[in-house]
PAZAPA-4460 file (N, C-alpha, C; in steps of 0.05 Angstrom, whole numbers, plus 32768, in hexadecimal, padded with zeros to 4 digits):
% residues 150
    n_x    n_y    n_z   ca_x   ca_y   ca_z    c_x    c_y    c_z   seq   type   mol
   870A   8521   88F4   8723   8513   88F4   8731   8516   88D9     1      X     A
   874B   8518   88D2   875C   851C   88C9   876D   8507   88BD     2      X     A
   876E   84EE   88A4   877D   84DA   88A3   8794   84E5   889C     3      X     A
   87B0   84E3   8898   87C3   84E6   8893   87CE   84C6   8881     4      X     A
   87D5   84CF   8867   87DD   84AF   885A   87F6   84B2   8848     5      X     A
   8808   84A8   884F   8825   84A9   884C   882B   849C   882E     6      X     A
   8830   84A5   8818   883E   848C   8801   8858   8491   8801     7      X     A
   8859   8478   87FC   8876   846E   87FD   8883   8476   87E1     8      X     A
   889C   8479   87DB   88A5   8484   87D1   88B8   8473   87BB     9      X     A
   88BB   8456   87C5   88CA   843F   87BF   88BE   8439   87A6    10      X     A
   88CA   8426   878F   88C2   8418   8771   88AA   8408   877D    11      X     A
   8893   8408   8763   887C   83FF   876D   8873   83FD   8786    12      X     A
   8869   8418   877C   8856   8429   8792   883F   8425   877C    13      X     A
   8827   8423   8783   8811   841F   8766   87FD   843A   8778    14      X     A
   8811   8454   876A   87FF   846B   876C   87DA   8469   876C    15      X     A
   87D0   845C   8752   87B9   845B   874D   87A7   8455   875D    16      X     A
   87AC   843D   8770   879B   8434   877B   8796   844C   879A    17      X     A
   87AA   844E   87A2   87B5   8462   87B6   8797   847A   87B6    18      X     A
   87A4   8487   879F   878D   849A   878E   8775   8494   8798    19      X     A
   876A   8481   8789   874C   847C   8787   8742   8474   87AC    20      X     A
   874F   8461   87B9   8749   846E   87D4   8747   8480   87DC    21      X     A
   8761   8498   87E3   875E   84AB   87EA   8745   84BE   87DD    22      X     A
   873B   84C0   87C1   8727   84C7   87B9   870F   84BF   87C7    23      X     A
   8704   84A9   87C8   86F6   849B   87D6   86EF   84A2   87F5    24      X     A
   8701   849E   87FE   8703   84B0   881A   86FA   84D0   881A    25      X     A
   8705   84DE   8808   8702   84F4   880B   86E0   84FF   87FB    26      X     A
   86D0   84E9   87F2   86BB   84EB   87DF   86AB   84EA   87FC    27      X     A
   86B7   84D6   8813   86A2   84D4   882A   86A7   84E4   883A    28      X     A
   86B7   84F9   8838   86B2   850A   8848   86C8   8516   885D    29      X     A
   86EB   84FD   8857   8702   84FD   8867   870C   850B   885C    30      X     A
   8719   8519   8869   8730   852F   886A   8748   851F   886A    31      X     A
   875F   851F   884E   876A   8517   884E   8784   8529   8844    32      X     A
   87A3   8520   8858   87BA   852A   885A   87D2   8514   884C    33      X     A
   87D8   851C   8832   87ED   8506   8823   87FE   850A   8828    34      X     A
   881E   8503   8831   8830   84FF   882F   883E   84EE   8817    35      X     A
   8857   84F3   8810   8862   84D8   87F1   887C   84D9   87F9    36      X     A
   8887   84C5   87F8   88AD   84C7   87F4   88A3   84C8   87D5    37      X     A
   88BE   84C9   87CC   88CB   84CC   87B0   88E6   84BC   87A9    38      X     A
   88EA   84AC   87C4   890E   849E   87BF   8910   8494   879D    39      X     A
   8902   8480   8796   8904   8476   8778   8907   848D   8763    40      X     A
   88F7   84A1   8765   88FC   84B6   8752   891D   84C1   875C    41      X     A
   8918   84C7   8769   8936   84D3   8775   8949   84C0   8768    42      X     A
   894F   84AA   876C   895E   8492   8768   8964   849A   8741    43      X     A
   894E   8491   8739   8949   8494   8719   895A   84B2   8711    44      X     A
   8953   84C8   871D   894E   84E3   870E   8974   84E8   8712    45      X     A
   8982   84E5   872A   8995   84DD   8734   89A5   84D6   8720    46      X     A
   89A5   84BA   871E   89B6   84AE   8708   89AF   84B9   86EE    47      X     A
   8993   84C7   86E1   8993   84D2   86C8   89A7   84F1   86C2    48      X     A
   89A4   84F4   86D8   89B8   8515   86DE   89D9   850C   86E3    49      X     A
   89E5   84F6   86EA   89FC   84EF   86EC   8A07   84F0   8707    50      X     A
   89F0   84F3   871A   89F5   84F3   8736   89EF   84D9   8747    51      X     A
   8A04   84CC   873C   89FA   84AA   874E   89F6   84A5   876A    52      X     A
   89E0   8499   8774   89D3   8497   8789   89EB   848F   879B    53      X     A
   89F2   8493   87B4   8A00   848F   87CC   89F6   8491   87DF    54      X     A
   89F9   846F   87EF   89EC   8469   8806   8A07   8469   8816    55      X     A
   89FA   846D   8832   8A0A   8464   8844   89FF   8454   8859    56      X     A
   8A16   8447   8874   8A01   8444   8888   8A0C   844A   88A0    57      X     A
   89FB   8449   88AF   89FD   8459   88CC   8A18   843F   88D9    58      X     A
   8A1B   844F   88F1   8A29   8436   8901   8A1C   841D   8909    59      X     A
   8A02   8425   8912   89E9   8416   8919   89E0   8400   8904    60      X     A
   89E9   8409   88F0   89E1   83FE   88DA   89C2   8409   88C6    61      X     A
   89BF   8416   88C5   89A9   8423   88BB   89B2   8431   889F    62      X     A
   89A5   8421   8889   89B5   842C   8869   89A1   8446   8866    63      X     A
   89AA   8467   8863   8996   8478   8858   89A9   8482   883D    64      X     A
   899F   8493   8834   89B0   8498   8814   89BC   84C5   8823    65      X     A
   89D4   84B5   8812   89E6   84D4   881A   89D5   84E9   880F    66      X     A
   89D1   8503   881D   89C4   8516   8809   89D2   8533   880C    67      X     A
   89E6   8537   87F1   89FB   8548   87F9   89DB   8562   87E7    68      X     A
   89F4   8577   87DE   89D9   858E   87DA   89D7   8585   87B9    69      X     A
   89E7   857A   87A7   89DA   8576   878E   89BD   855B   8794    70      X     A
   89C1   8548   879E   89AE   8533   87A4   8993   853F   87B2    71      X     A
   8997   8555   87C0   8981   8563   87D2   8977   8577   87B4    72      X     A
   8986   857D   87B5   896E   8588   878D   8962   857A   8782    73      X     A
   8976   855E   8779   8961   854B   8768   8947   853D   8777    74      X     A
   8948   853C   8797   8938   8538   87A5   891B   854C   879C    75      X     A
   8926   8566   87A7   890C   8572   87A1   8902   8577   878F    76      X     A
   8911   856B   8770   8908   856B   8753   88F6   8556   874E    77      X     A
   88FC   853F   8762   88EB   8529   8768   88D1   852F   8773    78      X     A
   88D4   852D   8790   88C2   852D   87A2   88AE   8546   879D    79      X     A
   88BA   855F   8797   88A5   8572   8795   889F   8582   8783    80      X     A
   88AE   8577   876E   88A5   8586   874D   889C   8568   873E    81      X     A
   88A1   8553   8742   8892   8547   8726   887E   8533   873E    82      X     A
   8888   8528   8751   8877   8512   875F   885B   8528   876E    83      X     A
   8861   8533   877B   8849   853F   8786   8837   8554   8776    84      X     A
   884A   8557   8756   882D   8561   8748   8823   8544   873D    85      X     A
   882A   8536   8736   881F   851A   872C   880B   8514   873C    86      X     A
   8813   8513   8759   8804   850C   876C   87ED   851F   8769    87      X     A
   87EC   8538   8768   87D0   8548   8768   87C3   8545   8753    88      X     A
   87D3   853D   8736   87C8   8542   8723   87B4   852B   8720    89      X     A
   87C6   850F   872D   87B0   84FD   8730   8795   84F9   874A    90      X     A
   879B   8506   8758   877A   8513   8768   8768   8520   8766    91      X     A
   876C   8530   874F   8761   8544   8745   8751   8539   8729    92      X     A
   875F   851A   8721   874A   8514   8707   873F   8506   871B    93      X     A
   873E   8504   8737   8730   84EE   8747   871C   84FF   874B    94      X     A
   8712   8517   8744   8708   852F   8757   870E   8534   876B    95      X     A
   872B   852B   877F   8736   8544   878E   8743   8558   878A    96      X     A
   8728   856E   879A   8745   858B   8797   8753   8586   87AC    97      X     A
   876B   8576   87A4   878A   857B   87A8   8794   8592   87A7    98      X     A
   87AA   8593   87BF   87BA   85B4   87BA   87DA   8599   87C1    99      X     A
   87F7   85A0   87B5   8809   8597   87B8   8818   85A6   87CE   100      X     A
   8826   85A4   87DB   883E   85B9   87E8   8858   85A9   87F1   101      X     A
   8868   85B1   87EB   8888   85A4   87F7   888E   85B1   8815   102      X     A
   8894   85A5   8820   889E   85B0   8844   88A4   85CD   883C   103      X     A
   88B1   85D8   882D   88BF   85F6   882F   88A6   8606   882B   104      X     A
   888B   85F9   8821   8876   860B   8817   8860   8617   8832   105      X     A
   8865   8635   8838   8858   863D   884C   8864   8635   886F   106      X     A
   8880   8636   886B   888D   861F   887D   8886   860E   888C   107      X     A
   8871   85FC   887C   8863   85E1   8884   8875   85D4   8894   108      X     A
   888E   85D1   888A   889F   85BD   88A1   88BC   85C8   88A8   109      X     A
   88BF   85C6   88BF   88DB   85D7   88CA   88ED   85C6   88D3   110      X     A
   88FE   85BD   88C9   8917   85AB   88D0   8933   85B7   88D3   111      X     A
   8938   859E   88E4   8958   85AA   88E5   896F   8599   88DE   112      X     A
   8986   85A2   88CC   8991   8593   88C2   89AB   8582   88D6   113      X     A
   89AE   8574   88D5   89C4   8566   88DE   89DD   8569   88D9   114      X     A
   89E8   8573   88EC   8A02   857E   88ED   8A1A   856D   88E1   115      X     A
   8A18   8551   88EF   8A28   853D   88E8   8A18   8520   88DA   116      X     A
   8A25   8511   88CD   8A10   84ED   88D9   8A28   84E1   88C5   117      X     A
   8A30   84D2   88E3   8A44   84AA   88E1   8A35   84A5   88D1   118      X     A
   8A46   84A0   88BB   8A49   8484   88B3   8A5E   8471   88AA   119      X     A
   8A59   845A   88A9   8A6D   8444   88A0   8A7C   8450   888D   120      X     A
   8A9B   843E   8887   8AA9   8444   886F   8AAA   8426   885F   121      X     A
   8AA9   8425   8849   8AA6   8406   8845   8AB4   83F5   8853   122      X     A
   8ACE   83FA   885B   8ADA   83E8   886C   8AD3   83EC   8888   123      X     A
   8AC0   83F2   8889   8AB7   83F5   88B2   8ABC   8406   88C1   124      X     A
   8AC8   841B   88B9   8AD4   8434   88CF   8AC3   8445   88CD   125      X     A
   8ABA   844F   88DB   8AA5   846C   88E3   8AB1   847C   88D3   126      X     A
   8AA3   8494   88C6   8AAE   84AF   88BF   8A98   84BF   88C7   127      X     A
   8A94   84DB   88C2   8A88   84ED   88C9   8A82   8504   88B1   128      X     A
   8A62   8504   88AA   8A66   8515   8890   8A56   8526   8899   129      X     A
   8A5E   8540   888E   8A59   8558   888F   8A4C   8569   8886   130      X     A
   8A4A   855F   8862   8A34   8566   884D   8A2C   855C   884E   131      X     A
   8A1A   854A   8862   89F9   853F   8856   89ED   8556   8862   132      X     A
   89D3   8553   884E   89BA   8566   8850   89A6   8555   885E   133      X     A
   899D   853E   886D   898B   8539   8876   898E   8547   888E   134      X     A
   8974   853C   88A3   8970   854B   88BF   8952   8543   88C3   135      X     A
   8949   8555   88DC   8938   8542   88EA   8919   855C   88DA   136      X     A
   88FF   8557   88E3   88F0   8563   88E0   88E1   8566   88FF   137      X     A
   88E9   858D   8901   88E8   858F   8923   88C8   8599   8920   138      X     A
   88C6   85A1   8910   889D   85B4   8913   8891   85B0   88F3   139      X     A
   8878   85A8   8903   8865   85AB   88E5   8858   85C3   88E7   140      X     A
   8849   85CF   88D3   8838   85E9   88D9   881E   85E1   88D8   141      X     A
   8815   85D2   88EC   87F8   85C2   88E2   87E5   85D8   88E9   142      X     A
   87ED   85F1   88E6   87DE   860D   88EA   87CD   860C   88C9   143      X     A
   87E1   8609   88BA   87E7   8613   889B   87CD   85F1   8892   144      X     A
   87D4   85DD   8898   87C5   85C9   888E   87A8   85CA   8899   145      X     A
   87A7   85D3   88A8   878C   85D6   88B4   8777   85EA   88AB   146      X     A
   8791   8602   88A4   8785   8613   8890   8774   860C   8876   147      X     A
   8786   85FC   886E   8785   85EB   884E   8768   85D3   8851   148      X     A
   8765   85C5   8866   875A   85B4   8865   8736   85C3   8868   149      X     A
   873D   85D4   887C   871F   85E0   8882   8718   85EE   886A   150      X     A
***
């Protein structure tokens, strides 16, 4: 069996402890698959570059943060250049050999972007944006992780 363990990506996240489980687990013998958001880094790195965070919300009401193509850079400056080497670098003083990869690596994950997505205008009227970069995630390559894990 295969655990899969998600970190969250939000302000106080207490990495460390995270770590030393997943080490632990993996000392007995589990095969373990990390996932991390990075929103807080994003948020931080964002405003240090002069690119202020912008949320929106759905009609539904659902707040996610706009991600035109400069914010989708600082994303992956986040998420998969400084958080997910941190992340290995700290499994690896745990004694796990860790390997890192971002979705684009080995095309682990195949998504598709969203054409349109409503959202509110402060005053309540729907609009329709065009440059966001989010979208859904349609295939994993759990060909490629299976590779990795065996």
């Amino acid at each position: 069996m295969t655990l899969v363990v998600k970190v969250g990506g939000s302000a106080g996240i207490i990495t460390g402890n995270i770590v030393h489980e997943i080490a632990q687990c993996v000392a007995e013998g589990q095969r373990i698959v990390v996932l991390h958001g990075g929103s807080d880094l994003t948020n931080t790195l964002s405003e240090q570059l002069g690119h202020p965070v912008r949320m929106i919300t759905s009609p539904g009401g659902m707040v996610s943060r706009y991600t035109d193509r400069e914010t989708l850079c600082i994303y992956a400056m986040a998420v998969a250049g400084q958080i997910n080497t941190e992340l290995v670098a700290c499994l690896q003083q745990q004694g796990v050999n860790a390997l890192g990869l971002a979705g684009v690596d080995g095309r682990l994950l195949l998504a598709r972007r969203k054409s349109i997505v409503r959202s509110l205008t402060p005053e309540g009227r729907q609009q329709i944006l065009r440059d966001d970069y989010t979208g859904q995630v349609e295939q994993v390559n759990d060909a490629l992780l299976w590779q990795l894990l065996d």
